[in-house]
N, C-alpha and C positions, 0 to 999 in steps of 0.2 A: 504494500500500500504506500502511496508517494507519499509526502509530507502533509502538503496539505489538505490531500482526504484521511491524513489520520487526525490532523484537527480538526477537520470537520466530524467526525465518527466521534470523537471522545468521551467518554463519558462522562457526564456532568450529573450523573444521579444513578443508583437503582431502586428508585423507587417507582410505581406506577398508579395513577390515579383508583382512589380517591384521595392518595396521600401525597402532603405535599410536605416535605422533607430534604433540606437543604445538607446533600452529606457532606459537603467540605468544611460545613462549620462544626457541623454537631458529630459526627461519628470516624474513631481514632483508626479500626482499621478499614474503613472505606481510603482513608487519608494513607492511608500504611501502603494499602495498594496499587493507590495513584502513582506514590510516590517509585514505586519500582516499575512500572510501566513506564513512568518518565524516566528512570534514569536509565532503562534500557533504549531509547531511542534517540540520543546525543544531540544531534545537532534542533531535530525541530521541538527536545522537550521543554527548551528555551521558551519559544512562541507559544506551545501547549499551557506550558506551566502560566505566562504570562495573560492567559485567556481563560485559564480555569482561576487565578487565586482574586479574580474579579467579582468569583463568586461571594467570596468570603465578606465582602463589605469594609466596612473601617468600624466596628463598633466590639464592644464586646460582646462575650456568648458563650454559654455552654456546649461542652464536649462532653459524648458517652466515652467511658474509657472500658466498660466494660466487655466478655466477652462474647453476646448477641451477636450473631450480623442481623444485618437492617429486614429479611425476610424474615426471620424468627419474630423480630420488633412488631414490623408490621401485623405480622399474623395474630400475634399474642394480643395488638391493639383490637385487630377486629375482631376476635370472638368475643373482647371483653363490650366491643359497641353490640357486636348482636344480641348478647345476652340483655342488654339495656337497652333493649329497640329502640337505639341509634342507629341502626342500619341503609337509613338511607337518606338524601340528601336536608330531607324536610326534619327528618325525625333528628338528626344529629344537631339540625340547626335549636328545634326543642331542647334537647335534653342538654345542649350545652347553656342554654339561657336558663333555664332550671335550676343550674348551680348557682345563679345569682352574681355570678362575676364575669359570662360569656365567654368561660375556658373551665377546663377540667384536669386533674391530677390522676392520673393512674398510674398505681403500682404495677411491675409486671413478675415474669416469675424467678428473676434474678437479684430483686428487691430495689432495683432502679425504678424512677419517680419518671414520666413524660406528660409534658405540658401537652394539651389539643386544645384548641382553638378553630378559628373560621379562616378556610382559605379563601382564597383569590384572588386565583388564575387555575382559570378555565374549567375544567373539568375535578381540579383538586380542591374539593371543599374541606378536608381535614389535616390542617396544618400542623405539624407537633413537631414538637424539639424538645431534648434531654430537661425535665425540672430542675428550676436552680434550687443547690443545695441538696441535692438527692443523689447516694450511693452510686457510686462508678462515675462521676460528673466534677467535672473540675471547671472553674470562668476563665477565658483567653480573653487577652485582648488581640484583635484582629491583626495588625502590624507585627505582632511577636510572631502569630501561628504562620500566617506571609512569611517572616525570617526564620522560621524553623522548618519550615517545606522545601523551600528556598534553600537551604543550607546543605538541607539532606542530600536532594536533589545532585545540586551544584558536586557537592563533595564526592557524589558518587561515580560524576560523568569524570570528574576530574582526577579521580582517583585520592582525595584530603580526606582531611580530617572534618565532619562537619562542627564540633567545637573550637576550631580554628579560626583567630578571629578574622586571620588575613583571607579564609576561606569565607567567612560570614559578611564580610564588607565587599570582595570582590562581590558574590552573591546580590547581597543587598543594590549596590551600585548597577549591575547588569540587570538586573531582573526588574528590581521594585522601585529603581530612582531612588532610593532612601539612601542619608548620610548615613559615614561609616558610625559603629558604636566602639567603645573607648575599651568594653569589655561584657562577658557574662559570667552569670553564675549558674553553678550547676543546680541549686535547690531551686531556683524559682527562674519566671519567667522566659525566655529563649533557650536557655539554658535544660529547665525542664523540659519542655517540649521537647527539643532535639530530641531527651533519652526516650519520651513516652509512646513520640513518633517512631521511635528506633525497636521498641521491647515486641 
């Protein structure tokens, strides 16, 4: 496949309507897997990477860290809406006003917390992402998870270190336009990510 039908092909989700589920924000190995598909494809994971971490936004947001993938998620979501005839567009739109705040908390069977809410766009009426403060769920800020995707990425094609910082500024510089940083730490912010994106 040339370069760019594989950016055109990429995957920017596995999720499928009625859910709408942003995975590069919220889930660690949807993020784990992107990242080794890019760093197998050198030259255009550059342009790939620089088109998928658009998804991410600039704000912050929870990340599932647990070990679900996102069809288990989904699944486990919709038996818990059928059982609560929520099951279809009118009824979900009920039973999330019912709670009195126009979103909903559900436990699943891994003891992780997801937000559902009201989508829209198109066809995906049930929006959810990891609960904040709920088991296997950690807050990023956007720009960090940018330079820790970025890093991985980079370090990989490059054969570095992605805790390197000469590796994380080249990165940052090519990729995101972002000034170089002065340094990280391994317990928190860029610094964690790298490991968590890495485990």
């Amino acid at each position: 496949m040339a370069g760019e039908e594989i950016i055109d092909h990429f995957p920017v989700s596995e999720v499928i309507p009625p859910f709408l589920f942003n995975c590069w924000k919220h889930h660690r190995y949807f993020i784990r897997k992107q990242i080794e598909i890019l760093s197998s494809l050198n030259e255009p994971a550059i342009r790939l990477l620089q088109k998928s971490l658009l998804l991410i936004g600039d704000s912050q947001m929870d990340m599932y860290t647990g070990y679900l993938d996102i069809s288990n998620i989904i699944q486990e979501l919709t038996d818990r809406l059928f059982s609560a005839r929520a099951d279809t567009e009118d009824r979900y739109y009920e039973w999330l006003q019912s709670g009195g705040d126009n979103y909903r908390i559900i436990t699943i069977s891994d003891g992780s917390g997801w937000a559902l809410l009201r989508g829209n766009i198109n066809s995906c009426y049930i929006h959810i992402h990891p609960a904040k403060h709920s088991l296997y769920t950690i807050r990023v800020r956007a720009k960090e998870l940018k330079t820790a995707i970025t890093a991985l990425v980079w370090s990989n094609i490059t054969d570095g270190s992605p805790y390197n910082i000469q590796t994380i500024n080249k990165a940052r510089k090519e990729v995101l336009s972002e000034p170089p940083i002065k340094s990280i730490s391994m317990n928190e912010g860029i610094g964690k990510l790298i490991t968590i994106l890495s485990e």
